[in-house]
N, C-alpha and C positions, 0 to 999 in steps of 0.2 A: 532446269537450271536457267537463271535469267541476270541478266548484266544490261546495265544501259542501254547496250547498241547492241544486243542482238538475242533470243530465248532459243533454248536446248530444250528439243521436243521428240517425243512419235510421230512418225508420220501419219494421218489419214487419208480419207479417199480423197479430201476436196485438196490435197499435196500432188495428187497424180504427174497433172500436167507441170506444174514445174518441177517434178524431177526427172522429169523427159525431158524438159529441155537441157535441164544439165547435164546429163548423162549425153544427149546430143551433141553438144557443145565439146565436154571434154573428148569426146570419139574424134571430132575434129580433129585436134589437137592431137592426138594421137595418129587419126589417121594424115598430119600434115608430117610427122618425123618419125611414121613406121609406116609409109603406103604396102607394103609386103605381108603387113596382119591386121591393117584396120582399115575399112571402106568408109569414106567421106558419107555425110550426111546418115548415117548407121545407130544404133547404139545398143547397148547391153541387153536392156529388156524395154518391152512397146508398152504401152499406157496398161494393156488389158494385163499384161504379167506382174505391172506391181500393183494395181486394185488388188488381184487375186494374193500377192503375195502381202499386202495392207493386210486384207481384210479375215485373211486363214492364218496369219501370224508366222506363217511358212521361214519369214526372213525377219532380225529387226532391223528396223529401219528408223534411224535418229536422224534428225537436222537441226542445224543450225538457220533458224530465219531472222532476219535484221526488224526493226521499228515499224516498216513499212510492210511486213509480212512475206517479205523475200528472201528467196529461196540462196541462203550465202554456202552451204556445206551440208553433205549428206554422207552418211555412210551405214551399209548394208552387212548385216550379220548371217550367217548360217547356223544355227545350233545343231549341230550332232549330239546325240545319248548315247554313252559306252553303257550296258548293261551289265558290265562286269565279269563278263566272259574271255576266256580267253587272253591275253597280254595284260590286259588294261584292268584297272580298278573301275567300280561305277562312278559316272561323272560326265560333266556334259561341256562338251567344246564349242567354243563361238568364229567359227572360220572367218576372217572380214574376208566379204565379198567382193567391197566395191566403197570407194571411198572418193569422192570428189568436192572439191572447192574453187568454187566459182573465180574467176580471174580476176571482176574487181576486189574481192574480200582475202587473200592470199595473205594482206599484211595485216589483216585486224583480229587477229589472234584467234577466231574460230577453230579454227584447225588443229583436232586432234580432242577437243572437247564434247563433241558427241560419240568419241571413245570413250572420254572417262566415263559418260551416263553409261555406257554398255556395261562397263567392269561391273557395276554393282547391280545387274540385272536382276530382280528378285531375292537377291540378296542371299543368293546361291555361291558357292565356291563353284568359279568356273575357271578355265585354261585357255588364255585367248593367241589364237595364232596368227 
């Protein structure tokens, strides 16, 4: 998905480093108005956990990047498969993980749009939590 000021994408390997920094950044932030659960200078996962998780498809990982190829909003999926045992019917859930946008892009309407790209993930019915 693409708009003037900014493209809806997957993340790849050469995305690493800045979503480390983001993911760094908002820890900040977090750890400035929860010092009791989050450690300054910290963050979710290190450079080598999302190559791995890029590159094994483990999580998805959408962003939003501006003109200049910067990094404005990411956000991270977990997909679970119900096998259909048990409670559940078969069918596969998308847990978000982890969802950040960057402080100068808050007003430019990014947010929440590399959600929409998830909902029609292969174009599977899924249940997003």
């Amino acid at each position: 998905m693409q708009s003037d000021n900014f493209q809806i994408r997957r993340a790849d390997s050469e995305d690493v480093e800045q979503l480390g920094r983001l993911l760094e950044s908002v820890c900040g932030v977090h750890a400035d108005g929860c010092p009791d659960l989050f450690r300054l200078g910290g963050r979710k996962y290190n450079n080598e956990s999302l190559a791995r998780m890029i590159e094994d498809h483990s999580s998805l990982i959408y962003e939003a990047v501006d003109g200049n190829g910067y990094l404005m909003e990411h956000v991270f999926y977990q997909i679970i498969c119900h096998d259909g045992r048990g409670a559940m019917l078969r069918h596969k859930t998308m847990y978000n993980d982890d969802l950040c946008v960057g402080d100068p892009y808050l007003a430019e309407g990014a947010v929440g749009l590399s959600i929409c790209m998830c909902k029609n993930w292969q174009g599977e019915k899924i249940v997003i939590t």
